[in-house]
VOBA-1610 file (N, C-alpha, C; in pm, whole numbers, padded with zeros to 5 digits, always signed):
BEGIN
Unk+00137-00647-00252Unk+00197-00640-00120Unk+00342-00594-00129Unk+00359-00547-00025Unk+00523-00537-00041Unk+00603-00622+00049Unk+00664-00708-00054Unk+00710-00861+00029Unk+00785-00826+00089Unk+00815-00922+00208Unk+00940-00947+00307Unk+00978-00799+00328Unk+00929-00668+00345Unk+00957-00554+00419Unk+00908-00505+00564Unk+00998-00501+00633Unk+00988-00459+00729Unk+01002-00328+00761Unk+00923-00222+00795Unk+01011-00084+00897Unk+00988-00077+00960Unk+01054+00001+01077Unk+01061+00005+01224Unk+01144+00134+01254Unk+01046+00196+01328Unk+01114+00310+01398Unk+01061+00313+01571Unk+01183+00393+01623Unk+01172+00442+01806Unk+01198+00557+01776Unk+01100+00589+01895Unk+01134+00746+01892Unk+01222+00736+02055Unk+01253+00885+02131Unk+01322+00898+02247Unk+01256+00839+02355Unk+01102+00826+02330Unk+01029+00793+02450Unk+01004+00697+02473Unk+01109+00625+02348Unk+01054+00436+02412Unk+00933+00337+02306Unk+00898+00456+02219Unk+00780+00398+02185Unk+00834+00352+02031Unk+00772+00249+01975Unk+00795+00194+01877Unk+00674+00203+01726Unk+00731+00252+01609Unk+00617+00201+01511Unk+00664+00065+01419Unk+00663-00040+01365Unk+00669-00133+01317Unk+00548-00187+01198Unk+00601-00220+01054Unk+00506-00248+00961Unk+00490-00409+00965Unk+00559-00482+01063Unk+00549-00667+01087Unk+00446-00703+01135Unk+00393-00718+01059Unk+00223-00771+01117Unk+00230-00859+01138Unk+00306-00989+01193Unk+00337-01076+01311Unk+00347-00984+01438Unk+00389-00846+01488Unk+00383-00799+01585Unk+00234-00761+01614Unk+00172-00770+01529Unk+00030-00687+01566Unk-00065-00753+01693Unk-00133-00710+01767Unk-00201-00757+01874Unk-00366-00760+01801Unk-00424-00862+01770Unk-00558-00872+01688Unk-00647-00788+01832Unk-00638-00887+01932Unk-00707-00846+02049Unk-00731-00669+02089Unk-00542-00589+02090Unk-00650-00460+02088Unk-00706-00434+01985Unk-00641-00422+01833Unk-00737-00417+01744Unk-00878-00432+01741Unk-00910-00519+01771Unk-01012-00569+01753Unk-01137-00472+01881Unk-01066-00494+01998Unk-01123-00428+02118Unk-01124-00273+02085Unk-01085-00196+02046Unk-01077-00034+01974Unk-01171-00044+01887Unk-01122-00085+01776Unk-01226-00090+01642Unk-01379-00157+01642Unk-01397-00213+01748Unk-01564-00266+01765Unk-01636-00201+01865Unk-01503-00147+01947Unk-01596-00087+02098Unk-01565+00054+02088Unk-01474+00111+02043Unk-01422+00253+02048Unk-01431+00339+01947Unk-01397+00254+01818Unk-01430+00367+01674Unk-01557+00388+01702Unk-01604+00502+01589Unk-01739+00519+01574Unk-01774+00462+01396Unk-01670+00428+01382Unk-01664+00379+01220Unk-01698+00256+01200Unk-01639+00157+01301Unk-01697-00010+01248Unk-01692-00089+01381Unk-01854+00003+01479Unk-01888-00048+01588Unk-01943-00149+01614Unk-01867-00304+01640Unk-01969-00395+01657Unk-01896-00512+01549Unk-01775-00474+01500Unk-01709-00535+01316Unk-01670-00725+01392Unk-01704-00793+01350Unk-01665-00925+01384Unk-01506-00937+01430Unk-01440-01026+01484Unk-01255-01028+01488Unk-01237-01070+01370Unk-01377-01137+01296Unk-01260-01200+01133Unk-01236-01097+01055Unk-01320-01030+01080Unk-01331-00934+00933Unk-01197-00804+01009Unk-01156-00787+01067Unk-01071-00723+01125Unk-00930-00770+01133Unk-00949-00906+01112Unk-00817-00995+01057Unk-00791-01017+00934Unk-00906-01037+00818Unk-00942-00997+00683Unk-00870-00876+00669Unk-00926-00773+00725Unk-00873-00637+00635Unk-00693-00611+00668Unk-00683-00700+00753Unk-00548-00656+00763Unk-00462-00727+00691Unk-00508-00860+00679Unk-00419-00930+00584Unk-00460-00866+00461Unk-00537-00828+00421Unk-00535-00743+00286Unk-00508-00654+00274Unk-00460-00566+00355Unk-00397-00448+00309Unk-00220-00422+00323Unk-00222-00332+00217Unk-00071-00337+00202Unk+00058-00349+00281Unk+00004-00210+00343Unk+00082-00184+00527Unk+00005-00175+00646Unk+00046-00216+00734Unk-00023-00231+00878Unk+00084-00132+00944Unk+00025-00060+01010Unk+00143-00007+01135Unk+00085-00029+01270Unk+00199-00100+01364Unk+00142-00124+01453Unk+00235+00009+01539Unk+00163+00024+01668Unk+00211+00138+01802Unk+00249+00091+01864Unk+00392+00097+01917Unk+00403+00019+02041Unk+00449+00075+02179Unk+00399+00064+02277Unk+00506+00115+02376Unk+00566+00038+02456Unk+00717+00047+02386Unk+00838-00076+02437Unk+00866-00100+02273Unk+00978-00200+02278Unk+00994-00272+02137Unk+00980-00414+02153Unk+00878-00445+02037Unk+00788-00560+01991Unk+00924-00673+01937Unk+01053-00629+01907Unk+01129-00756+01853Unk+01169-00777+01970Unk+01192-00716+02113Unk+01204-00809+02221Unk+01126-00835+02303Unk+01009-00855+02247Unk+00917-00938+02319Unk+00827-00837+02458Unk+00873-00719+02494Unk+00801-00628+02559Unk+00707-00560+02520Unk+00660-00549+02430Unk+00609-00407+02391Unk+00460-00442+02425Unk+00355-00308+02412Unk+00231-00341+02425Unk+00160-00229+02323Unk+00106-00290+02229Unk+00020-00236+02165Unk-00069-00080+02156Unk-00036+00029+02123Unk-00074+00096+02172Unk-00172+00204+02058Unk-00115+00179+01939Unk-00243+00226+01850Unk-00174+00144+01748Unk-00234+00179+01613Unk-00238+00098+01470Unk-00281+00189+01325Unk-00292+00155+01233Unk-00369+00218+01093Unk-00278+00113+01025Unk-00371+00139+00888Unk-00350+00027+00806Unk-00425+00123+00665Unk-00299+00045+00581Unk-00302+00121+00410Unk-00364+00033+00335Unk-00414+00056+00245Unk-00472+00005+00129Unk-00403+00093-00016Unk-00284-00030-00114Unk-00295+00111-00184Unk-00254-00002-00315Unk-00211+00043-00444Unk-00170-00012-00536Unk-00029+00044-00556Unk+00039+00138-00474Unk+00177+00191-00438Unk+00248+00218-00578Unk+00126+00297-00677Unk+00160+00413-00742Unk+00088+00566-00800Unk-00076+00469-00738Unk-00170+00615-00816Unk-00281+00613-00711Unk-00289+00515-00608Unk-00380+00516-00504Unk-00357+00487-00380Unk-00418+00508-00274Unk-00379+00506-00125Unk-00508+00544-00051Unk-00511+00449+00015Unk-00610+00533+00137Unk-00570+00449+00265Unk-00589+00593+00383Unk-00578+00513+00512Unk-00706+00515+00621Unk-00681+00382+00655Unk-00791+00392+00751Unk-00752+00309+00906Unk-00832+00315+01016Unk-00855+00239+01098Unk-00738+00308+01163Unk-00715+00406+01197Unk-00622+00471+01221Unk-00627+00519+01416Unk-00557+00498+01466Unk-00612+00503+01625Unk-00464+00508+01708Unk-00504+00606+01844Unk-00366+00565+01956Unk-00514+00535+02059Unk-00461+00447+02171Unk-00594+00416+02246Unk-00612+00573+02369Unk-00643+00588+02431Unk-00723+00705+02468Unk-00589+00728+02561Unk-00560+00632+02651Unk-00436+00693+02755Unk-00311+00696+02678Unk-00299+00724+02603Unk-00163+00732+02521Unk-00181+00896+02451Unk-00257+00943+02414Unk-00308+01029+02349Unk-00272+01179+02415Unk-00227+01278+02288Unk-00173+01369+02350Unk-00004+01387+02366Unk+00062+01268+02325Unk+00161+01272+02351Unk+00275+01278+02198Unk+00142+01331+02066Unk+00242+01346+01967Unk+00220+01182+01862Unk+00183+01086+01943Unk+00212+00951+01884Unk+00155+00950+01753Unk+00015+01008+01709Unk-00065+01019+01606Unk-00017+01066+01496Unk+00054+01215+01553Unk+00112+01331+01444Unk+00241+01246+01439Unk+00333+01175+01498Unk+00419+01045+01416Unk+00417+00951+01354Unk+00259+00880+01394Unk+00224+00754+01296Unk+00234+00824+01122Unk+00092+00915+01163Unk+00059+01001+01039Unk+00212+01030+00915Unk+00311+01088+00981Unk+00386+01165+00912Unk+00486+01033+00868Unk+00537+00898+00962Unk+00581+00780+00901Unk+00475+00748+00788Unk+00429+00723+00805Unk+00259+00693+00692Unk+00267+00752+00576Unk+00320+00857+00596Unk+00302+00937+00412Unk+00427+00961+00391Unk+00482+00978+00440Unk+00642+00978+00424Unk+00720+00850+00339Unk+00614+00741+00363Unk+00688+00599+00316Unk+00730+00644+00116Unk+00816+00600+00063Unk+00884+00617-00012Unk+00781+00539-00148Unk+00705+00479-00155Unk+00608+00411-00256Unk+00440+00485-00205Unk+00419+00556-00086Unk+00295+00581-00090Unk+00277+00731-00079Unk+00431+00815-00073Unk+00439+00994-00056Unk+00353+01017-00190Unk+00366+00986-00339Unk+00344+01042-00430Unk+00162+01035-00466Unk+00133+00884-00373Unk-00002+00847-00479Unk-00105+00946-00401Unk-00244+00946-00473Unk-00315+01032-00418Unk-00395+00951-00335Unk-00363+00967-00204Unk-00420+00959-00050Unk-00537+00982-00030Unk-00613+00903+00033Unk-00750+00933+00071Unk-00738+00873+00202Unk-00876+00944+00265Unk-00919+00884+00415Unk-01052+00929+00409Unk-01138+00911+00531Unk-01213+01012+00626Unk-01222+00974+00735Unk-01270+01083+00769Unk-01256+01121+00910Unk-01403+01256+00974Unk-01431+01175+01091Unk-01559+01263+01125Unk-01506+01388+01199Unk-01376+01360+01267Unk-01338+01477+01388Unk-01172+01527+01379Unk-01116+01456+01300Unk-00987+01518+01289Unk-00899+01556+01175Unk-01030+01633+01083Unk-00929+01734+01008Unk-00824+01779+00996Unk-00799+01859+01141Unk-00705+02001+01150Unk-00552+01841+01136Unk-00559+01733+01169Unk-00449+01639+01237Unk-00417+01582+01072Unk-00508+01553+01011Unk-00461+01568+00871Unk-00424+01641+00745Unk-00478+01761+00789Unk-00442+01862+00707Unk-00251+01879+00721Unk-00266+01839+00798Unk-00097+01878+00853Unk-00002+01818+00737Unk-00087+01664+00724Unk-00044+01643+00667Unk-00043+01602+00484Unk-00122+01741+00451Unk-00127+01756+00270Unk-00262+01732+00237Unk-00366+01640+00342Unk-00457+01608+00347Unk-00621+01728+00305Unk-00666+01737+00214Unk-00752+01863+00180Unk-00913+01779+00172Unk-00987+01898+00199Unk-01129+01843+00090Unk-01141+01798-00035Unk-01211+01725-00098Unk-01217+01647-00166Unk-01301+01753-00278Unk-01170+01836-00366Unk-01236+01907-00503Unk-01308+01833-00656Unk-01381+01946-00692Unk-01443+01853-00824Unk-01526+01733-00724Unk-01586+01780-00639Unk-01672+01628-00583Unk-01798+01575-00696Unk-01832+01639-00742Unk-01923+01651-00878Unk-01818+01507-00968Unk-01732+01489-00948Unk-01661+01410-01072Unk-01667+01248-00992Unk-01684+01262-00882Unk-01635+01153-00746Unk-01742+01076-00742Unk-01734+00908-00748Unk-01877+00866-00689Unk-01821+00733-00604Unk-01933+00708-00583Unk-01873+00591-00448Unk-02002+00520-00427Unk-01973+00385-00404Unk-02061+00297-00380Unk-02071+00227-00273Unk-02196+00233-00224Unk-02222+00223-00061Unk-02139+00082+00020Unk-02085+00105+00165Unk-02077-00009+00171Unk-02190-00075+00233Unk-02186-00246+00222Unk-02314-00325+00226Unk-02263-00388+00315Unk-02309-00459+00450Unk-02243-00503+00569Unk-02325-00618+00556Unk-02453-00617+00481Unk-02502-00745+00451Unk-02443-00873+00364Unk-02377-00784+00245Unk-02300-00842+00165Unk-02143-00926+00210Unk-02115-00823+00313Unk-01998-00875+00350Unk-01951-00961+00448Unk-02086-00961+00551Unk-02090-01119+00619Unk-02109-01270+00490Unk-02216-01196+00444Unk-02213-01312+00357Unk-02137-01364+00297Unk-02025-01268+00211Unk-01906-01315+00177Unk-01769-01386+00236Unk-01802-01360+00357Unk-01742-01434+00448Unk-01757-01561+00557Unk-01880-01571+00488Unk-01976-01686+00572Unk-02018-01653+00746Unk-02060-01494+00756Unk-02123-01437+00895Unk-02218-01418+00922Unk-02323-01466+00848Unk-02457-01442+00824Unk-02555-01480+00921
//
C-alpha cells in the first residue's frame, strides 16, 4: 500500500479527483458496478468493498470538494499494482450524466502519470474504449503466445468470502 498518502486534484470546473478512500461513496460504487458495468453485473457490496480495500489506489470523482463535505461522487477506478513492475486498472467509470465533459481523459492521465505507477507495465481491458486508452500508451497485448491467464471463478470467490 502506499501509507498515509493522499492526492488530490481540482480542475477549473469544480470537479475534484482524490486517492482518500474515506471519501469514497460505496453506495455509487456499488450502484454503477452491479447495475451499469457490463464487467461485474450483479457483484455483491462486499466484494466491491473487498477490492477496494485491496487495492493500492482508489480514485474517487467528485463534483464539488469531498474535504468540505460537498462533493458528490461522480466516477472512480481503482489500481492494483506492486508499484514497480506491475499495474493494472480497473473498475474504471464517470456515471453517464457527467460524461463527455473530459472527466475520464483526466482521471486516466492523473492515473498513469502517478510517479510509482508511470514506469510499471500497465494493464487493463476494456470491451469499448480503446481509442480513450490508447491515448494513453495503452496498446494490444504483443507476443500473446507468451501470456496466459487463469479464469476467473465467481464460485470460488463467494466462497472465499463466505457468499455462497
Amino acid at each position: 500500500m502506499i501509507k498515509d498518502e493522499e492526492l488530490f486534484w481540482t480542475n477549473s470546473d469544480g470537479f475534484t479527483i482524490s486517492t482518500n478512500k474515506s471519501f469514497l461513496d460505496i453506495e455509487v460504487i456499488h450502484n454503477f458496478l452491479s447495475k451499469d458495468s457490463y464487467w461485474v453485473q450483479g457483484i455483491p457490496k462486499e466484494l466491491v468493498r473487498e477490492s477496494i480495500k485491496n487495492s493500492v489506489l482508489c480514485y474517487g470523482v467528485y463534483e464539488g470538494n469531498p474535504k468540505d463535505g460537498t462533493a458528490k461522487q461522480i466516477g472512480f477506478a481503482r489500481v492494483v499494482s506492486d508499484l514497480v513492475r506491475f499495474s493494472w486498472v480497473g473498475d474504471v467509470f464517470i456515471i453517464p450524466e457527467f460524461r463527455g465533459r473530459g472527466l475520464g481523459k483526466w482521471l486516466m492521465g492523473i492515473i498513469t502519470d502517478h510517479p510509482k505507477l508511470k514506469g510499471t507495465n500497465f494493464h487493463l481491458a476494456t470491451k469499448d474504449a480503446h481509442s480513450l486508452y490508447a491515448q494513453y500508451g495503452f496498446k494490444q497485448i504483443g507476443q500473446i503466445e507468451n501470456r496466459m491467464v487463469r479464469a476467473l471463478n465467481w464460485e470460488e470467490v463467494y466462497k472465499g468470502y463466505g457468499l455462497e
